[in-house]
N, C-alpha and C positions, 0 to 999 in steps of 0.2 A: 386439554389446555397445554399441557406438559410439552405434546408431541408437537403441537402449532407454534411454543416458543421453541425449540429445537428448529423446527426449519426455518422460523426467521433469522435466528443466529446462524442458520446456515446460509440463507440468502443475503446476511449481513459480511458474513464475512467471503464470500463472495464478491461481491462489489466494492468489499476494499482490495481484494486483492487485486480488480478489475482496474479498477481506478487509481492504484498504487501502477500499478505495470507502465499503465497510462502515462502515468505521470513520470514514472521514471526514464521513458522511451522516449518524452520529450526530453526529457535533461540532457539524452547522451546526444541525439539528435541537434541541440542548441551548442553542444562541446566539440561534434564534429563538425557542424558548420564555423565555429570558431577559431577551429583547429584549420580548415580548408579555405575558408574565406580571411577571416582575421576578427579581432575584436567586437562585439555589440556594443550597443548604445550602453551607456552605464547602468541606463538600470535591467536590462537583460544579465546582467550578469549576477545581483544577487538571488534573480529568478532562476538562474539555473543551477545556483547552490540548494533554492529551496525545492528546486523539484529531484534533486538525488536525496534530499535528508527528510522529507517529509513521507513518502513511502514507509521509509525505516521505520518511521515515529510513530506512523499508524498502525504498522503492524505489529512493535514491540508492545504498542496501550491493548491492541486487543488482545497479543497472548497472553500479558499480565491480568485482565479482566475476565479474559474466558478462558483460559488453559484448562481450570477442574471442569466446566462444561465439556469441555472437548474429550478429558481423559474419562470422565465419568460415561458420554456417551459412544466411547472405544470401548470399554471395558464391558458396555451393555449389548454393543454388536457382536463382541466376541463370545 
């Protein structure tokens, strides 16, 4: 059971990482079209605030949540 929740937290964080990159690669994507075309409609623009700051978000709630998972199952590989 132990070993089954370890790999889902490993295919959890996985897919944030996936879907964080994701998202972040449209932000910069929406900043250089920005920057080479000129301004979005208005509301594209707090979209592309939320797609640089929402990655961050998710990845700082999962280290705070599973960081002793992470060190505890480092400690067991070594």
């Amino acid at each position: 059971m132990a070993a089954t929740l370890r790999f889902v937290l490993y295919l959890l964080a996985l897919v944030a990482l996936v879907t964080g990159l994701n998202v972040l690669m449209g932000g910069v994507g929406r900043l250089i079209s920005t920057l080479t075309v000129g301004t979005p409609s208005a509301i594209l623009i707090p979209a592309m605030v939320l797609e640089f700051i929402i990655p961050f978000v998710v990845y700082g709630m999962y280290w705070k949540l599973f960081k002793k998972d992470i060190a505890k199952s480092s400690a067991e590989l070594a």
